[in-house]
Phi, psi and omega in degrees: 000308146352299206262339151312332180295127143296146181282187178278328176305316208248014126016113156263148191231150188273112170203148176317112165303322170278339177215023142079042176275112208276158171196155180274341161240170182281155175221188176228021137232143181266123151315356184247285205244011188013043165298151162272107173086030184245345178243141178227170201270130170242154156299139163280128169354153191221128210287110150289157198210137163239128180266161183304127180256207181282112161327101184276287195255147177276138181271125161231130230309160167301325186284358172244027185275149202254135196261345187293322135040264175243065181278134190286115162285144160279184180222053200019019177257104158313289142015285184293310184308321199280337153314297178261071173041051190125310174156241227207113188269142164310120179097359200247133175261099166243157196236148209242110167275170203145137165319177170251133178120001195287339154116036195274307203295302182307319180288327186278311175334298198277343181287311177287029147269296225285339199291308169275128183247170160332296180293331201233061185302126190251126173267123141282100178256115176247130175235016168232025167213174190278173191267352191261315173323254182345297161333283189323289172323279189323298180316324187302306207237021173043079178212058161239139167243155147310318195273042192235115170251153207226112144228162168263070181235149147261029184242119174306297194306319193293298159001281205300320175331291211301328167316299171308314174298290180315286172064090177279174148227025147200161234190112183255085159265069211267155314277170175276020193266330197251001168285125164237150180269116189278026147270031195221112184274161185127185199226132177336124193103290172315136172356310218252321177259354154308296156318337178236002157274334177303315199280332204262006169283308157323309179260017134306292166355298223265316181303299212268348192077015192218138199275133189238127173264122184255141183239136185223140188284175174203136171314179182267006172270329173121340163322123172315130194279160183080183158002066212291079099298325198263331178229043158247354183279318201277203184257322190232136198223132174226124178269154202228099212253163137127170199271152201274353153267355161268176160294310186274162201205108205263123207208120183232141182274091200281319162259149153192116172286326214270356208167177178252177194260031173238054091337144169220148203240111168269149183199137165277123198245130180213195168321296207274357189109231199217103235225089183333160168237112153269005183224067196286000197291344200279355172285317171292344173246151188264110164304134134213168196251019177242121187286189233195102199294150187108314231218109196228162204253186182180149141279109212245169182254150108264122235352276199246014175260120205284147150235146174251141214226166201247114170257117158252142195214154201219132166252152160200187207257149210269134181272335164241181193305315183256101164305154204271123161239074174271100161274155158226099181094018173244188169237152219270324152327290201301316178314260186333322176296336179255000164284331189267357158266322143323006225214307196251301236251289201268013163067044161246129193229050173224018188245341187295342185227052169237157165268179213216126174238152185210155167180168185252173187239154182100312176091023169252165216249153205222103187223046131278162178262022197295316197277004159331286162323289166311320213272267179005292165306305174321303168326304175271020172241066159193015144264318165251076053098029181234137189280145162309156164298147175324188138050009204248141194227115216256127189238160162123160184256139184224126166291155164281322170306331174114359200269126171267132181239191230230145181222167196277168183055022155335307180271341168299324185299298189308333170267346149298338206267279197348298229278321151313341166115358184265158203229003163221164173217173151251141149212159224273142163321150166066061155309330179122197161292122307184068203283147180316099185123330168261120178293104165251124191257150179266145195226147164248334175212173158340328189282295200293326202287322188284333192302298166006318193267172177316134155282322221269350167227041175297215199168109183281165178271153172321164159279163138286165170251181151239139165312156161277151174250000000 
């Protein structure tokens, strides 16, 4: 009986391929991230012990630690430096997430030319296309340097070669998902080689003093793909946002060791590549020269930067029993909610058996609740078929009570829309300071907010008759 028994070494033990969760026995769903068909059998570890080695750098008070160091390079993308607070620290890893097609290659593409100098050379490693694929791109969007060197591997030890060879001081990888370690079993992507092409990238980084850009895949939930390991490792986490039928293109900060994360990179995606904006509002408004019944302007934040963005919304009269509740860049919740205040709050009783279409211009996506207010005015100038005042830009939060309430950065927003040419706003009481020359009116609810439209041309909803009898 004895001699049947296993030790605990020679055991075999069970762990997650996706998510390294151990169990002693096998099971067919993991109990941790409950993937299906995922746990397979490994040998167990064998219990180690460290003992103290050697000192590589000697520990010294903080106040001599030298800071210069870690002085921020631009990367030649104004855009990008204001996201990650200056531009690119020596040693520093960031990982750049995104749909696909969204324009991270493109975007990476054009740093490592303007980036690279003489002093400063940039390795670009592309593993999910050929070096002539990538060529083609550079012509395109004009982004050859002498100092741009171009490979094509999906071998980590090859990776780390051309690291030798080059010795860059910056370091582009798209993507890290398509690298494998051939001491790592699994398959390229998977966990388990993510996590040790990630580290060994990492700890390349940090020895050599060279700043590295990771291009990283995202689920089909918008979730960074791999490890949550991989962006508690790196320094900078950038999320790279916006819809594959606009133009714009949005680079949001999630992480920064280096600076804060309520920066935002606005960039234009077009033929010729891909081109910051610094001045993105014009995208979001429709110019005419009449107002337009439906349509109300807001100032929106992304993170401290204000834009002013267009909310339109269309009624019409519904041909089946459950009228159509279509939003596009609003959120559909938020809608319905202001349909019910407008409805309960604002005596307008012509939107429950209409369809009700709603939507922003531009491709900007409008989920703070500052935009309350617009979306409301809109409803109800697209329901009495009567336009809003010219120039006028709607700020504020809306209660299920009816109440407008106070939302943060008022006067930045009111001085972004002034700096644009608008000359009235609604907003929650006690705005603050006032820029010169704009007529702001304070609204406390919803009720206050309506007066703003025309009487003389609403358009009451029908009476009823009484039957003939």
């Amino acid at each position: 009986m004895a001699a049947r028994t296993k030790s605990a070494k020679d055991r075999p033990s069970y762990r997650c391929t996706e998510c390294g969760w151990q169990t002693a026995k096998w099971l067919g769903r993991c109990a941790e991230c409950q993937a299906w068909g995922t746990i397979e059998e490994y040998g167990a570890p064998a219990v180690r012990t460290t003992a103290p080695g050697r000192v590589t750098t000697s520990a010294v008070p903080i106040g001599e630690v030298d800071a210069r160091q870690a002085t921020a390079r631009s990367t030649g993308v104004p855009e990008l430096d204001r996201v990650l607070g200056g531009g690119l620290v020596p040693g520093a890893v960031v990982l750049v997430a995104g749909e696909p097609g969204v324009g991270k290659s493109t975007l990476l593409l054009d740093v490592a030319a303007k980036a690279a100098d003489a002093e400063h050379k940039t390795l670009y490693v592309t593993g999910e296309e050929s070096a002539s694929q990538v060529r083609m791109r550079a012509d395109r969007i004009k982004a050859i340097d002498d100092h741009l060197y171009l490979a094509a591997e999906t071998d980590l030890s090859a990776v780390l070669g051309h690291l030798d060879a080059v010795k860059p001081a910056l370091l582009i990888m798209d993507s890290v998902q398509t690298v494998a370690s051939p001491e790592i079993d699994g398959a390229p992507g998977g966990m388990a080689q993510v996590r040790e092409v990630a580290g060994a990238l990492i700890r390349a980084s940090k020895e050599r003093g060279m700043a590295t850009l990771l291009v990283g895949h995202v689920t089909k939930d918008g979730a960074i793909a791999g490890p949550r390991l991989l962006e508690h490792l790196v320094d900078v986490v950038l999320s790279f946002e916006g819809d594959r039928h606009a133009r714009l293109r949005l680079v949001r900060g999630v992480k920064n060791r280096y600076g804060t994360t309520d920066e935002v990179g606005c960039f234009e995606l077009h033929d010729e590549g891909i081109t910051g904006l610094a001045d993105p509002s014009g995208l979001f408004l429709t110019r005419r020269d009449e107002p337009v019944p439906g349509t109300c302007l807001t100032v929106t934040l992304e993170g401290r930067r204000p834009l002013v963005a267009e909310v339109q919304a269309l009624t019409v009269d519904s041909q089946i029993p459950s009228p159509r509740r279509t939003t596009s860049g609003l959120e559909t919740s938020r809608v319905s909610m202001m349909l019910a205040v407008l409805e309960q709050r604002g005596r307008i009783s012509a939107l429950g058996k209409r369809d009700i279409y709603s939507a922003t211009v531009g491709g900007v996506k409008l989920t703070e609740p500052a935009a309350d207010l617009a979306i409301a005015l809109a409803l109800a100038s697209a329901a009495s078929d009567t336009p809003l005042p010219k120039n006028l830009v709607a700020i504020g939060e809306v209660g299920l009570a009816g109440e407008v309430r106070r939302v943060t950065g008022v006067q930045r927003r009111l001085a972004e829309a002034h700096r644009l040419g608008f000359t009235h706003a609604l907003v929650p009481n006690d705005p603050g300071k006032i820029p010169p020359g704009m007529k702001v009116l304070e609204v406390a609810d919803i009720g206050d907010a309506l007066q703003v439209l025309p009487k003389s041309r609403r358009r009451e909803p029908p009476r009823e008759t009484e039957e003939r009898r």
